[in-house]
C-alpha positions in Angstrom: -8.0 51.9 -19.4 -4.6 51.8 -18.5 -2.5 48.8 -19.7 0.6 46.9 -18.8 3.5 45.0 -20.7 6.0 45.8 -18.3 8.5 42.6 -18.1 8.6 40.3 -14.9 11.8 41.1 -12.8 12.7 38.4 -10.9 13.0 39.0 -6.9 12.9 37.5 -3.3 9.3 38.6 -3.0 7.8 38.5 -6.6 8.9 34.9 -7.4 6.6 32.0 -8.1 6.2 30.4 -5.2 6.6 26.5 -5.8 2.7 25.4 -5.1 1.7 28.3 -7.4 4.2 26.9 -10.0 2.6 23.4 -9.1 -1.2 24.4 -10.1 -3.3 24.9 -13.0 -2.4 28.0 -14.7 -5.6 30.8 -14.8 -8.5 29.8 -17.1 -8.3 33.9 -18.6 -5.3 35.7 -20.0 -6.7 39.1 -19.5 -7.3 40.6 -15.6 -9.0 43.9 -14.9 -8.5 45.7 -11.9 -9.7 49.3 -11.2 -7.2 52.1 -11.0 -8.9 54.5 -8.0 -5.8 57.2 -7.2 -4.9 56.6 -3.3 -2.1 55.7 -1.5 -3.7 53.0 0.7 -5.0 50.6 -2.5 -1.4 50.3 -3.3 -1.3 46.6 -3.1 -3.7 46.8 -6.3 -0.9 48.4 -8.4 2.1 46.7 -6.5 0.5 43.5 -7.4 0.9 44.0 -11.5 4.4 42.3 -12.0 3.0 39.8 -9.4 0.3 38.9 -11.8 2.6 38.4 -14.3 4.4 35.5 -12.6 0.7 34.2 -11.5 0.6 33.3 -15.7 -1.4 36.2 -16.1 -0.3 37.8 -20.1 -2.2 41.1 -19.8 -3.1 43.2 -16.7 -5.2 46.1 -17.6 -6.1 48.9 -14.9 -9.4 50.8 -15.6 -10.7 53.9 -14.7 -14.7 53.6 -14.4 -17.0 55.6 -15.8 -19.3 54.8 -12.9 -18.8 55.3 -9.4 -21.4 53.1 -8.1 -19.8 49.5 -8.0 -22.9 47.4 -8.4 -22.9 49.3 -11.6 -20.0 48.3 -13.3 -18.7 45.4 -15.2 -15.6 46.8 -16.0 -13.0 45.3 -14.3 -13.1 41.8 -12.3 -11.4 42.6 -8.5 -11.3 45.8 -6.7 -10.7 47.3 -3.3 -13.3 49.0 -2.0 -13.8 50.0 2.1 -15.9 47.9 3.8 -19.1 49.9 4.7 -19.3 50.8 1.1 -19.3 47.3 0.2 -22.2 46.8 2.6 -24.3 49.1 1.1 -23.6 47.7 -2.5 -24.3 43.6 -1.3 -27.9 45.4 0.1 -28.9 46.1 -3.4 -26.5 44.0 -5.7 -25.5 40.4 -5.8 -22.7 41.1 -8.1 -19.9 41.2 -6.2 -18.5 38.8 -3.5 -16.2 39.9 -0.7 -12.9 37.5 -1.0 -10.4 38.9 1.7 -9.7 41.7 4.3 -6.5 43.8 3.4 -5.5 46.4 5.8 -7.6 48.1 8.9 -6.8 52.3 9.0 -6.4 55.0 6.4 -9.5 57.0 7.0 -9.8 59.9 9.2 -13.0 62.1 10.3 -12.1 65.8 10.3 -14.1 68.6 12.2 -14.1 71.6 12.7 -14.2 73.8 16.0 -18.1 73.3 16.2 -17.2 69.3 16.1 -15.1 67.8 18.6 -16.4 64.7 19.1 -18.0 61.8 17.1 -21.6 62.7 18.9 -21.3 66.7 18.2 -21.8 65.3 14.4 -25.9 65.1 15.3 -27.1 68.5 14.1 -24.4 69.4 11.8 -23.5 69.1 8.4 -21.1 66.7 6.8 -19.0 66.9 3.3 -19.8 64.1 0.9 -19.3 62.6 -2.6 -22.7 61.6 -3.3 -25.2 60.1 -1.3 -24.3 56.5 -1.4 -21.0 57.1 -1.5 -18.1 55.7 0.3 -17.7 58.2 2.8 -21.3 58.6 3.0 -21.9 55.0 4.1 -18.5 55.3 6.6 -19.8 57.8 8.3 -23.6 56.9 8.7 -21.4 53.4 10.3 -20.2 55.6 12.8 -22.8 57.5 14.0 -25.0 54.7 13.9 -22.4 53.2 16.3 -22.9 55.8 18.6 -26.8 56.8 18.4 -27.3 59.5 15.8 -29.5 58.4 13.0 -27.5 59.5 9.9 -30.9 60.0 7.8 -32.6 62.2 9.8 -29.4 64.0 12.3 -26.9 64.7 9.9 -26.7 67.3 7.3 -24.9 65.8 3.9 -23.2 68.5 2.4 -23.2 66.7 -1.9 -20.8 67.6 -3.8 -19.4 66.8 -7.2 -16.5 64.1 -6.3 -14.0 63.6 -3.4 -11.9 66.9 -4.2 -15.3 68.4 -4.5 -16.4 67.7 -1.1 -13.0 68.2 0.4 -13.1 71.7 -0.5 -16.6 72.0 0.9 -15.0 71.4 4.5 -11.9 73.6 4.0 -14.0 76.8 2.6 -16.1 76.1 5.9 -19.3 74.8 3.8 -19.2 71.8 6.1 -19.1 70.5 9.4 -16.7 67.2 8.7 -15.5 65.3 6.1 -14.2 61.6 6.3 -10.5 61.6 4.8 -8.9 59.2 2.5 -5.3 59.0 2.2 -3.0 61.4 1.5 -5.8 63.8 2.6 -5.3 63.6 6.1 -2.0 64.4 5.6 -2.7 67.3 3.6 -5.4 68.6 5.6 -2.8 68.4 9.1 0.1 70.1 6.9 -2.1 73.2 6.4 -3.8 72.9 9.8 -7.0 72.8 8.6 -9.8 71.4 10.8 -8.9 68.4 13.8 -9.2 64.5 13.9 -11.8 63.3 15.8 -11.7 59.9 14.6 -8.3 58.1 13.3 -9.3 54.3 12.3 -6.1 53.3 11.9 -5.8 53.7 16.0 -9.4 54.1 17.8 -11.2 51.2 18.9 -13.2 49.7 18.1 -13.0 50.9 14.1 -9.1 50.0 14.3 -10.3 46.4 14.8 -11.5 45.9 11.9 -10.4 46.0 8.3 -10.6 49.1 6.1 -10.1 47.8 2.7 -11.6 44.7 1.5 -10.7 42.6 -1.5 -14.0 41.7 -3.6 -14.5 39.9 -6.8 -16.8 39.9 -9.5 -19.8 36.9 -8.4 -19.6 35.5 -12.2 -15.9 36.2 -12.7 -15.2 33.8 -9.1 -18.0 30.7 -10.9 -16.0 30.9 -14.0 -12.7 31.3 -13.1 -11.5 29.5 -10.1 -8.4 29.7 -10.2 -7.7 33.1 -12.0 -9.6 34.3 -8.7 -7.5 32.9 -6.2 -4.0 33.4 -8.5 -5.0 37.2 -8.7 -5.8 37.2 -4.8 -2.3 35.4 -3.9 -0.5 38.4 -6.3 -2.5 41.3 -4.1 -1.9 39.9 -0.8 1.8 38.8 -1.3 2.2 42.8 -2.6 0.0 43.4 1.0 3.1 42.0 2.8 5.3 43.9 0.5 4.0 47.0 1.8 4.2 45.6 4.9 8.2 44.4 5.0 9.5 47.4 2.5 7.3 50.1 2.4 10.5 52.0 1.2 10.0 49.7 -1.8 6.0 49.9 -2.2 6.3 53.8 -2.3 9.4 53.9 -4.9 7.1 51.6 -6.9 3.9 54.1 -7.2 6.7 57.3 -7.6 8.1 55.1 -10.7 4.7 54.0 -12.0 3.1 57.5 -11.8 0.5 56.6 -9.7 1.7 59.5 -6.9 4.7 61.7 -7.4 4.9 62.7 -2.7 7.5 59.8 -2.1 8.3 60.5 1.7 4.1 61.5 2.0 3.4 58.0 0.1 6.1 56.2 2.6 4.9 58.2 5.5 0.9 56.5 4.6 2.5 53.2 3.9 4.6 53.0 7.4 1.3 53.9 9.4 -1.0 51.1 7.8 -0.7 47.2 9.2 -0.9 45.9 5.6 -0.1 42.4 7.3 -3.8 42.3 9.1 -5.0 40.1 6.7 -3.3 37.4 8.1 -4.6 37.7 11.3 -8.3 39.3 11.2 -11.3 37.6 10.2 -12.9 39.6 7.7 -16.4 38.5 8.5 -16.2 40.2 11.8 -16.0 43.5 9.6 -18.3 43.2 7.3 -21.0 42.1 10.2 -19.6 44.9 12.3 -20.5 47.7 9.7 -24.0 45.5 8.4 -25.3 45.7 12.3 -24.9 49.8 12.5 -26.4 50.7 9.0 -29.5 47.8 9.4 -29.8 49.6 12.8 -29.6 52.8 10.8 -32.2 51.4 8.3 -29.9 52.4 5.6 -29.8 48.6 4.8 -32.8 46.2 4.1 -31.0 42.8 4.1 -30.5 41.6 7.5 -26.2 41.2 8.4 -26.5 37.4 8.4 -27.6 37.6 5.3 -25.8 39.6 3.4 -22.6 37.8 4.9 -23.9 34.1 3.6 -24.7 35.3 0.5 -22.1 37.8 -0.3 -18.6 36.4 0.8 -16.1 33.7 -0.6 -13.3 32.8 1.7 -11.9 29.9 1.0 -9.3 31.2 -1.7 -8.2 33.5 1.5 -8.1 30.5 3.6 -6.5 28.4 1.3 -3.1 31.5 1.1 -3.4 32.0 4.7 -2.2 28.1 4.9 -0.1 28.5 1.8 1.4 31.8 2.2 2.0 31.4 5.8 5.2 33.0 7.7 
């Protein structure tokens, strides 16, 4: 893992707020967050001094050995796209969906055989690994208009994003579902065409993107860690938000991307402040409907949504941190 001892420098947005100052410090020292490389999680790392102030002594960002989250005990909050998290609730009870963050920052590519989100039945599609983020975004979306992503869709497998990426740029696929800054990258060599942005078609732009979840054990034991961790990552959400200018110098100056006007161009197309305004639930039961239509989950939405969600640390900050 990747550890922090940075000092805390005091400014407008990164101060203690005075009814964080008021409560109980966290019941841990020690937080774990996952360090996955992409421009749209920034809130993750922009939250590290912001942790700090939350009483927080040690912040620790880890790089799993796993992929699969309902594998991995690693670190205690993540972000993780909201179909993907779906799919892992079907089949794990370990984590607990705590907050929406931003709506956007995935693309679906094609190439000239593609054209439209229905031309994907029949044709063959870049992935990961079956399971995988993309995988589970994309069976969303056809479900959503018809296609049965088990038996209409080709899934090209490969060995990791970059893996699969390449699959669709040497022609060996179809499609692929973007991430950012591959979108970007894909459009600067004029590779392939968008057939679906979420950050602006309905109804996908709706609804969130990136969700905030929490370890189920880590949220029983410790209350207060979870909702002091939560404030730090959604206060660095309206960061983004207010200065992207500042969010991007900040991953530049931490390593985590080295492309500052590519990183500021991502940050400036996101609405980092949704989370104020959406409801959350709407997007998890949104993405549940298409893949139990799909059969690619057992659990029935309602379900999955009682069982597998914890708002009221995100609607205890939506009163506290309001505008």
């Amino acid at each position: 893992f990747i550890s922090s001892s940075v000092a805390f420098a005091a400014a407008p947005l990164l101060a203690k707020s005075k009814t964080a100052a008021a409560q109980p410090p966290p019941e841990i020292s020690t937080i774990r967050l996952e360090d996955f490389p992409a421009i749209c999680l920034v809130p993750a790392f922009l939250a590290e001094e912001l942790l700090y102030a939350e009483g927080f002594s040690r912040v620790e960002y880890v790089t799993t050995v796993s992929n699969a989250l309902s594998e991995s005990d690693e670190f205690d909050l993540t972000l993780i796209t909201a179909p993907a998290l779906v799919n892992t609730q079907d089949t794990s009870p370990r984590w607990l969906a705590i907050a929406g963050i931003h709506s956007g920052c995935q693309e679906l590519f094609g190439n000239d055989r593609v054209r439209t989100i229905r031309d994907l039945k029949g044709k063959s599609v870049a992935i990961s690994a079956i399971g995988s983020g993309e995988h589970v975004f994309v069976s969303s979306v056809a479900a959503y208009v018809g296609i049965d992503p088990k038996k209409d869709i080709n899934w090209v497998v490969a060995n990791g994003s970059e893996a699969a990426l390449q699959r669709f740029v040497d022609g060996k696929a179809d499609a692929y579902l973007a991430f950012e800054p591959q979108p970007y990258l894909l459009k600067e060599k004029k590779i392939g065409h968008v057939i679906l942005n979420t950050t602006e078609d309905k109804p996908w732009s709706q609804y969130f993107c990136c969700m905030a979840v929490a370890r189920r054990d880590f949220v029983r034991r410790y209350p207060i860690a979870t909702k002091r961790a939560l404030r730090a990552i959604l206060k660095a959400s309206d960061i983004c938000a207010r200065e992207p200018e500042r969010a991007a110098r900040y991953l530049i100056d931490k390593g985590h991307e080295s492309r500052y006007e590519l990183s500021l161009d991502v940050l400036k197309a996101l609405p980092f402040d949704r989370w104020r305004e959406a409801n959350p639930e709407d997007t998890l039961r949104f993405h549940a409907l298409r893949l139990h239509e799909a059969g690619m989950i057992k659990n029935h939405p309602n379900k999955l949504i009682t069982q597998g969600t914890d708002w009221r640390f995100l609607n205890e900050l939506k009163k506290e941190l309001k505008a």
